[in-house]
C-alpha positions as a Python dict, from the first residue, in 0.01 Angstrom:
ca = {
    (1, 'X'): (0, 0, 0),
    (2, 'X'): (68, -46, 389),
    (3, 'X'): (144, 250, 583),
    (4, 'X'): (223, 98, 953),
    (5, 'X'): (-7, -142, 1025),
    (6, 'X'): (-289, -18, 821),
    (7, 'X'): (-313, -130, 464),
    (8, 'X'): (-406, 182, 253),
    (9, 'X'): (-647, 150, -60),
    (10, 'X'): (-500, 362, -357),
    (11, 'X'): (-696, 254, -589),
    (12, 'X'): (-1030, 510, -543),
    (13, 'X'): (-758, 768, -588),
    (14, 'X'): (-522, 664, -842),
    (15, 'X'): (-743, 721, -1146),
    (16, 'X'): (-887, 1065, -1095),
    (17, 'X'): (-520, 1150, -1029),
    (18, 'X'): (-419, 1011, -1349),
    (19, 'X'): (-688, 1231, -1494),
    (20, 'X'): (-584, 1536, -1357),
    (21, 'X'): (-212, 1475, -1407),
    (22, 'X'): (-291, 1436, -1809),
    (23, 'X'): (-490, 1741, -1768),
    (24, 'X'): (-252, 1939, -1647),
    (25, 'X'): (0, 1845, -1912),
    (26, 'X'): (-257, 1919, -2191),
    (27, 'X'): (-299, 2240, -2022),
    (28, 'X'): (71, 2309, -2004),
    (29, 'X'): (148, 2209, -2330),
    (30, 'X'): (-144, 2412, -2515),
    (31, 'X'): (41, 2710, -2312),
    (32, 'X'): (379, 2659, -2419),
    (33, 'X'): (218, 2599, -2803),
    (34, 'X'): (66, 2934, -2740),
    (35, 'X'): (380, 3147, -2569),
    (36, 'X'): (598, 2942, -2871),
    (37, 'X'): (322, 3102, -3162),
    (38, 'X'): (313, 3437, -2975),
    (39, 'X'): (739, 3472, -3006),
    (40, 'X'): (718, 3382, -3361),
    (41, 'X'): (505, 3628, -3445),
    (42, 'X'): (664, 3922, -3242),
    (43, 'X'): (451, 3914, -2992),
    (44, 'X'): (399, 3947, -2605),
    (45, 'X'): (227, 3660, -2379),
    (46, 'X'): (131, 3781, -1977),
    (47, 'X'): (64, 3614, -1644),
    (48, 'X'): (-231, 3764, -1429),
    (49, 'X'): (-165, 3704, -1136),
    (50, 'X'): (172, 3669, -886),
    (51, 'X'): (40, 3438, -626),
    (52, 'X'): (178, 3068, -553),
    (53, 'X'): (-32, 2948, -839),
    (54, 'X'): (124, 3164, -1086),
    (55, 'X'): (473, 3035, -938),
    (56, 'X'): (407, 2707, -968),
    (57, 'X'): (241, 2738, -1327),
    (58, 'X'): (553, 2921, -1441),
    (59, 'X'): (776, 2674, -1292),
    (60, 'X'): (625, 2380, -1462),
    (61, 'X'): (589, 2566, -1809),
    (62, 'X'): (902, 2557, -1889),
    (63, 'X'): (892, 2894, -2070),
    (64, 'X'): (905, 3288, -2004),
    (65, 'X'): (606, 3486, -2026),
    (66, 'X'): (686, 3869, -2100),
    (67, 'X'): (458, 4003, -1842),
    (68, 'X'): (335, 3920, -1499),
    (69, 'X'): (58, 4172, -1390),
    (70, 'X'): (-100, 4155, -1036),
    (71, 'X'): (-361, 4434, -892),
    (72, 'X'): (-227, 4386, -540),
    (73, 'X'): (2, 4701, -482),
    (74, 'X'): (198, 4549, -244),
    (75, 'X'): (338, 4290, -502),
    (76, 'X'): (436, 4556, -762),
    (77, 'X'): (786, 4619, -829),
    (78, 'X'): (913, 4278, -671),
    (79, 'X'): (983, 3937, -878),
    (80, 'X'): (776, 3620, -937),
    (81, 'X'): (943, 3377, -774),
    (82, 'X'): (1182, 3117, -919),
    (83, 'X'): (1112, 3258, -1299),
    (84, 'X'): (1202, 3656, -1177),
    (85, 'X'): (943, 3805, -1388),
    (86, 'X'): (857, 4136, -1265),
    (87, 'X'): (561, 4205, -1160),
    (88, 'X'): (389, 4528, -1300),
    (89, 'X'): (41, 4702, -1274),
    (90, 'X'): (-228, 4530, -1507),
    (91, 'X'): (-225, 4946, -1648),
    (92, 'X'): (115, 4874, -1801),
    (93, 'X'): (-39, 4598, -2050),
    (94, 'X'): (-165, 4848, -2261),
    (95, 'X'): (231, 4915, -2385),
    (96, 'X'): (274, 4557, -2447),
    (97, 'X'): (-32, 4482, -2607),
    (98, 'X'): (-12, 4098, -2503),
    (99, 'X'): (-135, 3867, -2755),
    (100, 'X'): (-188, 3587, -2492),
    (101, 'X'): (-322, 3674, -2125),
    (102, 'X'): (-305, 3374, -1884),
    (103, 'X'): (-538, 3367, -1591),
    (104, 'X'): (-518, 3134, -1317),
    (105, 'X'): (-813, 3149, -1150),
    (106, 'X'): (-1171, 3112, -1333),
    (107, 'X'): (-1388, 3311, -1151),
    (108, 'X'): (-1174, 3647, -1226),
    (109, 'X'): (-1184, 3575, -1635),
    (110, 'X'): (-1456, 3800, -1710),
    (111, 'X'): (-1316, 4109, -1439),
    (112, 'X'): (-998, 4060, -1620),
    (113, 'X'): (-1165, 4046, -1967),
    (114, 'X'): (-1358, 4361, -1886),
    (115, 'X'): (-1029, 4529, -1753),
    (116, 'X'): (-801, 4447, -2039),
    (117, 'X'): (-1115, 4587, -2316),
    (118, 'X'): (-1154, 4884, -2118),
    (119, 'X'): (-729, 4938, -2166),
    (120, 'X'): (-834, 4836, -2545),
    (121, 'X'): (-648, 4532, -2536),
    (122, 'X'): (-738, 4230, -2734),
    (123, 'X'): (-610, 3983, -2627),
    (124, 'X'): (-704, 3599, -2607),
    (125, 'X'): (-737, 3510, -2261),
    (126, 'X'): (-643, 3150, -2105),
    (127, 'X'): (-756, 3032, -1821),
    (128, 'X'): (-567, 2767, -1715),
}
């Protein structure tokens, strides 16, 4: 590829992005299979989380999760953006008794884990 008078090499590049581009489509698609199995069954799926990664994962799902919980009080009562999914207080999971909890970041998976048994919610949790 030539870029001004440089010529660019793609080619270190171009399969470790084709790596994580199929990733991320397994990933989406094993969460639509899961919001999809959750509706069936009369059930609720939730989003922890309301920050530009949670916008961007709902906007390339492709589905509606029933719940987007955040702890930071200053998002609380406002809208994800582009899906407008309110976003509650992770306290008001224990009413919907989610089936499904997505989590976007890894390294808060066992503080959210902790959180949701403590609220005696059993839920599966997805990091994704």
């Amino acid at each position: 590829m030539k870029y001004g008078d440089q010529i660019l090499e793609t080619s270190p590049i171009r399969a470790p992005a084709r790596r994580a581009a199929a990733t991320l489509d397994r990933l989406l698609d094993q969460a639509r299979a899961r919001i999809d199995a959750a509706e069936v069954r009369g059930r609720q799926t939730a989003l922890w989380g309301a920050g530009a990664k949670a916008v961007t994962f709902m906007a390339l799902l492709d589905r509606r999760v029933d719940a987007v919980v955040d702890i930071n009080p200053r998002k609380l009562g406002s809208f994800l953006p582009g899906s407008g999914v309110a976003i509650d207080a992770p306290a008001t999971l224990g009413a919907r008794r989610p089936e499904v909890v997505f989590v976007l970041n890894p390294m808060y998976r066992d503080e959210i884990a902790g959180m949701l048994a403590a609220d005696g919610i059993d839920a599966e949790i997805v990091v994704v």
